[in-house]
C-alpha positions in Angstrom: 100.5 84.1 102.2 98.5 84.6 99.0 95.2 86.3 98.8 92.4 84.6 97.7 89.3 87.3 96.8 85.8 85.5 96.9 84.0 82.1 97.8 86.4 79.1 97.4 85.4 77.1 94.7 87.0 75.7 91.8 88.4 78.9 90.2 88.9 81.5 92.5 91.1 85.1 92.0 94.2 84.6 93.5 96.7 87.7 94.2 94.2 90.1 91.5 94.3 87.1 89.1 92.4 84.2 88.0 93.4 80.6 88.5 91.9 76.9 88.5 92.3 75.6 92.1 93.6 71.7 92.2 95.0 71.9 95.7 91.2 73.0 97.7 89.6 70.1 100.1 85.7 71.9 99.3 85.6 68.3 97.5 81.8 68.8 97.2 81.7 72.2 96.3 79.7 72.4 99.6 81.9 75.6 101.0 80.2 78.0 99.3 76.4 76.7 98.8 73.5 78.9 98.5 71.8 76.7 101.5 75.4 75.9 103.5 75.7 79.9 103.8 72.3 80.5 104.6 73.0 78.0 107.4 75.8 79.4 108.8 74.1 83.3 108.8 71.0 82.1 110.5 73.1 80.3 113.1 75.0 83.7 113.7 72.3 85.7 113.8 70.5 83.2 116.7 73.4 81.9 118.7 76.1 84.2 118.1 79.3 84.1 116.2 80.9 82.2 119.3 79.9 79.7 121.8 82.0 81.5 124.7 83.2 78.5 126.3 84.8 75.2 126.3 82.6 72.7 125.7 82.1 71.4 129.7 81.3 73.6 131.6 78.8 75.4 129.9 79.9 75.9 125.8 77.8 73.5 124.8 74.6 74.4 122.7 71.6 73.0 121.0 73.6 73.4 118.0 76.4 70.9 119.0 74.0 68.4 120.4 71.9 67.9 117.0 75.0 68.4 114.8 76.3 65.2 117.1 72.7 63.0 117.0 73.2 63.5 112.9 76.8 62.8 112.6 76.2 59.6 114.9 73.6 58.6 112.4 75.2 59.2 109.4 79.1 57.4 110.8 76.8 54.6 112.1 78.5 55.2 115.5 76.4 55.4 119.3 77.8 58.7 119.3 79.4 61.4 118.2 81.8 64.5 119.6 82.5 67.4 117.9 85.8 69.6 117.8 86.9 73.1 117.2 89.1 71.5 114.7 90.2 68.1 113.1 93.0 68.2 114.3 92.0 68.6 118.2 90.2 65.5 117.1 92.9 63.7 116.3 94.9 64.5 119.4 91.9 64.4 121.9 91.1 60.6 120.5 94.4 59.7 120.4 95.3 60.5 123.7 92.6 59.3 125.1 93.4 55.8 123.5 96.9 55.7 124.0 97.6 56.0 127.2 101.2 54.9 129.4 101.3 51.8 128.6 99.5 51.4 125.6 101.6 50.7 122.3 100.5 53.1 119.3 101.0 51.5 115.6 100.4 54.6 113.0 101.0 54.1 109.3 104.3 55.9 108.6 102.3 58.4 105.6 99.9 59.6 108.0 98.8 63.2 107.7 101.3 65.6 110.2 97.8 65.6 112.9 97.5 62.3 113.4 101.4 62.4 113.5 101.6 64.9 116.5 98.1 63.3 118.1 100.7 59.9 118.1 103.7 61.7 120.0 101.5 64.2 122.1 100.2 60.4 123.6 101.5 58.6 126.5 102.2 55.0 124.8 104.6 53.8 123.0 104.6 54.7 119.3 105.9 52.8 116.0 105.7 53.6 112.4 104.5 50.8 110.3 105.5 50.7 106.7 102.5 52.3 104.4 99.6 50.0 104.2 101.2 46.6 105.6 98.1 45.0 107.2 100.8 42.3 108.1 103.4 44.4 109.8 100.6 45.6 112.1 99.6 41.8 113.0 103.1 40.9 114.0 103.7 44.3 115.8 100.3 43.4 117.4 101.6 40.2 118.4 104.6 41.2 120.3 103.3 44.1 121.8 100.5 41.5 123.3 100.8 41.5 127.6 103.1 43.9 127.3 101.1 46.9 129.0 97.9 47.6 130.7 96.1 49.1 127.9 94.7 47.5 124.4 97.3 48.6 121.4 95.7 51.7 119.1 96.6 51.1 115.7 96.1 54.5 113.7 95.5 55.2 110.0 93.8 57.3 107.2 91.0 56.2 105.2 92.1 57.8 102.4 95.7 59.5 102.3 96.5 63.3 101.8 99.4 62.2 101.1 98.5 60.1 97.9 94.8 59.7 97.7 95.6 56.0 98.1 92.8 54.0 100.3 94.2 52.2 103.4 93.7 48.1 103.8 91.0 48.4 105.9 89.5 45.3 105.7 93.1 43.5 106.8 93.2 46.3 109.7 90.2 45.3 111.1 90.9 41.8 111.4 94.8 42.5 112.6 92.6 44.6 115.2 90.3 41.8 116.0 92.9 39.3 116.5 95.5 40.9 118.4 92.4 42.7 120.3 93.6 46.3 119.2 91.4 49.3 119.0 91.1 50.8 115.8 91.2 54.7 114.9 90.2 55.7 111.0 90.7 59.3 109.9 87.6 59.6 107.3 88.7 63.2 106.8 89.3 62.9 103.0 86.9 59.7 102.4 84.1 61.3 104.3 81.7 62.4 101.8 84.1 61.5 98.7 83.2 57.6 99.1 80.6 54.8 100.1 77.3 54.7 100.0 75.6 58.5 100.5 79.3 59.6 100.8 79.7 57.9 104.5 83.5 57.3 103.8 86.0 54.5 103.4 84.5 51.8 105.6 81.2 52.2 104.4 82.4 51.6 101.0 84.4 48.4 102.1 81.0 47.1 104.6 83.2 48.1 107.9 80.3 50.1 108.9 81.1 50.1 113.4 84.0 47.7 112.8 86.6 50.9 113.8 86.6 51.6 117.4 87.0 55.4 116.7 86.3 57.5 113.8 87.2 60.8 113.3 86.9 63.5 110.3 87.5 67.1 109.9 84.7 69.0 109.3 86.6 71.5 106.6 86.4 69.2 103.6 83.7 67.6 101.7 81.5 69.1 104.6 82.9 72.5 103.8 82.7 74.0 106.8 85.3 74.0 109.7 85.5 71.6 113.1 85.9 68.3 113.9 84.1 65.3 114.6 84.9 61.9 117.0 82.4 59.2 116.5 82.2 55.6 118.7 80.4 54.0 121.2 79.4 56.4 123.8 81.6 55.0 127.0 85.3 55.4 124.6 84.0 59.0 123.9 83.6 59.8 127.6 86.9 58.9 128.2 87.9 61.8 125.7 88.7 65.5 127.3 87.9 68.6 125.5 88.8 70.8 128.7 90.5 74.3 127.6 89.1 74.1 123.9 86.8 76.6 123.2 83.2 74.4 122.0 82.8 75.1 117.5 81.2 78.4 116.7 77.5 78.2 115.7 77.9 79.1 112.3 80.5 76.7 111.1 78.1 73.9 113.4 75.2 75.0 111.4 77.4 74.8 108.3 78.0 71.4 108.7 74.5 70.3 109.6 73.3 71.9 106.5 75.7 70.0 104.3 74.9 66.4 106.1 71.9 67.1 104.9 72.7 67.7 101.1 74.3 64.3 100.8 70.8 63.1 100.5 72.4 64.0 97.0 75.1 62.3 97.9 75.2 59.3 95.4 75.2 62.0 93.1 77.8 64.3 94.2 79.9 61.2 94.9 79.2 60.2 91.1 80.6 63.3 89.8 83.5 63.9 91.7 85.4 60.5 90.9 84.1 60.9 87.7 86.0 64.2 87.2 89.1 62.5 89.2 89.2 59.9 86.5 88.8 62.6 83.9 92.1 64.2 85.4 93.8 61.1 86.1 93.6 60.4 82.4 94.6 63.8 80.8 97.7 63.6 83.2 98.7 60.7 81.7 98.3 61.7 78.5 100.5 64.5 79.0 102.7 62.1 80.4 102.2 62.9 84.0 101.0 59.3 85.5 99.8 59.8 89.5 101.0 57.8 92.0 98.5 55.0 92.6 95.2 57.4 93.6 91.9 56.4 92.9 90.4 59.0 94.6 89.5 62.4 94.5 93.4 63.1 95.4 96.3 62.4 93.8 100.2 63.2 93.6 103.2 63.2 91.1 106.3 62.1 92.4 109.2 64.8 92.7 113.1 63.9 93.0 113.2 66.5 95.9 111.2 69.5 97.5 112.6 72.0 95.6 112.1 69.9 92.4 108.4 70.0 93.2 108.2 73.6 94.2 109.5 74.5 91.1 106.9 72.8 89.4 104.4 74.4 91.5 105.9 77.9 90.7 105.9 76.8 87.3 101.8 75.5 87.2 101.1 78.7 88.9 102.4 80.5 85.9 100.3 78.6 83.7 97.3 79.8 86.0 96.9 76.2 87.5 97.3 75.6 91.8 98.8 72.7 93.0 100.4 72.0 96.1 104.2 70.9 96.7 104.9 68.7 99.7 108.0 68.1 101.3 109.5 64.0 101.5 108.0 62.0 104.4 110.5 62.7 107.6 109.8 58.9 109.0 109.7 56.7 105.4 112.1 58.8 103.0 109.2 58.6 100.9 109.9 61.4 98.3 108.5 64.9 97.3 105.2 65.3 95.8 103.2 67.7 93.4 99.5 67.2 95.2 96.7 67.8 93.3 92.3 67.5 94.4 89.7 67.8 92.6 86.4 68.9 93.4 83.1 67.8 92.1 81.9 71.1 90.8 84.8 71.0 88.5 84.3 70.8 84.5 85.6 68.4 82.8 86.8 71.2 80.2 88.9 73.1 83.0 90.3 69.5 84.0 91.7 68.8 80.6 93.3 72.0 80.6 94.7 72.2 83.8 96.3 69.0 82.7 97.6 70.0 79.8 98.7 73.5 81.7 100.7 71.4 84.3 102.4 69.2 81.3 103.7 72.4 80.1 104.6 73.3 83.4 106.9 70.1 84.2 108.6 70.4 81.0 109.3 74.2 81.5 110.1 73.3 84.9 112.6 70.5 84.3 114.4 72.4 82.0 115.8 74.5 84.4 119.4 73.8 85.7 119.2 70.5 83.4 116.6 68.6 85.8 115.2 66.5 83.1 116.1 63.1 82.8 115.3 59.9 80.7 114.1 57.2 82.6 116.0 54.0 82.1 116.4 51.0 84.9 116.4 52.1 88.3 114.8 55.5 87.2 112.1 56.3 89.2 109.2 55.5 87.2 106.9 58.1 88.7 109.3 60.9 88.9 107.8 63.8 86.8 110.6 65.5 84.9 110.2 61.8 83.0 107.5 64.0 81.2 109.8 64.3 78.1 111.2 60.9 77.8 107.6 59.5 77.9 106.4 61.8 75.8 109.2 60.8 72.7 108.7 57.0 73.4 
């Protein structure tokens, strides 16, 4: 494990030395605000550092209830739950949902919590191929009579994976018509899109059309938990029993940052502004992403040790990405993973860009791991760098 020294924000000291940070999910820069800490040391100071139980039968405080009323308001839900974790929220949901007998449809690039929240379930689960809205309908269609419970289809708003947005309006309706209940992970939308940064469907007008939404806390929030929001009788059917309730302070923490997306047009503003910037200077170092057009994005890798070389490589040019291993259920390959945060400048983006370019070209240099592309290359691969680069 490396040590970070200090607040985590968009250049941090890591192991004694100084580095630009692409791989943090503080999106808003929220973490480590003057008003967000405040929060969280008040909260300590007048609740305690822990609430000393699970949440029934006696863990829950004032602090969970109003940090529940405001997350309600702001998901447009009846109601909310919150979590010790995101994902706790994921599998509390989940299992709630998909019960024996219930068929579970999950999009095959889900993150690795709403992966495990799938198998820890009861039902019946299948892997639909990335963002087909179709495969879903006809899955939906033959899974129809056969059990006692409505099908859960499952998906991310916006992947970690890719930064790509799900087809949620085409979800929606493949949940209306084949009477499915719907569960959106807003964890990397929440705050990052839509209006006053209220996530993925708010941004498409889905506002109440999932049956379930649920977000980490540790985010754009920048604080640490989880949150469950739908209409009041789905949460009841949802155990927390054995999970210690949130601490105060990170409960306080996010309360305090719900309430700084009253700026949240702006903060939303700048931080796909500064993804576009990086999105460009990557390709003009010849480093195109793979389809994001969000605040996350990836270059493809031939192979995890491809891509940690790469990382190794940015590292040495003072620059933190993230290497992630090839899907284990599509075969979908390796990635570099990059975020960006909103409190970002645009003049450490450009050079972080150029800093990885030098990085992949140093990087797939070694052992001969450069290669042209030419037909049935793959186009996003990105120890193409050089070939791009010459053209």
């Amino acid at each position: 494990m490396r040590l970070v020294s200090g607040p985590p924000g968009p250049r941090v000291v890591l192991d004694g030395r100084p580095v630009t940070v692409l791989s943090s999910a503080n999106y808003l820069g929220l973490a480590d605000h003057p008003r967000v800490r405040e929060a969280a040391a008040d909260a300590a100071l007048r609740w305690g550092a822990s609430a000393g139980a699970a949440r029934q039968p006696y863990g829950t405080l004032l602090i969970h209830s109003r940090l529940e009323e405001r997350l309600a308001g702001f998901l447009r839900t009846e109601a909310a739950l919150v979590t010790g974790s995101g994902y706790l929220a994921a599998v509390a949901a989940i299992r709630a949902l998909g019960g024996a007998g219930a068929t579970i449809l999950v999009d095959e690039l889900a993150c690795p919590a709403l992966a495990d929240a799938c198998r820890l379930a009861e039902g019946e689960t299948v892997a639909y191929h990335h963002c087909d809205a179709e495969q879903v309908a006809w899955e939906l269609h033959g899974a129809a009579g056969r059990g006692p419970l409505p099908a859960v289809i499952v998906t991310e708003a916006v992947f970690a994976r890719d930064g790509d947005v799900a087809p949620l309006p085409e979800l929606c309706e493949a949940a209306r018509g084949g009477g499915a209940r719907l569960v959106v992970d807003e964890s990397h939308a929440l705050g990052c899109l839509g209006p006053d940064g209220r996530g993925a469907l708010a941004e498409a007008g889905l506002d109440g059309e999932a049956d379930v939404v649920i977000s980490s806390l540790g985010t754009a929030l920048g604080s640490y938990g989880g949150a469950i929001g739908g209409d009041a009788a789905v949460l009841a059917e949802i155990s927390l029993a054995g999970s210690s309730a949130p601490s105060p302070p990170a409960s306080a923490a996010a309360l305090a940052s719900l309430a700084l997306l009253g700026d949240a047009d702006r903060r939303v503003a700048k931080l796909q502004s500064n993804a576009g910037i990086l999105r460009d200077a990557l390709a003009d170092q010849g480093l195109p992403v793979t389809g994001s057009a969000t605040q996350v994005m990836a270059l493809a890798a031939a192979d995890l040790a491809t891509a940690e070389r790469m990382s190794h490589a940015a590292l040495g040019e003072g620059v933190v990405v993230e290497a992630i291993a090839p899907s284990e259920v599509s075969g979908d390959g390796a990635r570099v993973r990059m975020a960006v945060m909103a409190s970002h400048a645009p003049g450490e983006l450009g050079g972080a860009a150029e800093a990885l370019g030098r990085a992949a070209r140093r990087a797939g240099r070694q052992d001969g791991l450069v290669r042209p592309s030419g037909a049935g290359a793959r186009a996003t691969s990105v120890f193409d760098v050089e070939a791009r680069l010459a053209a």
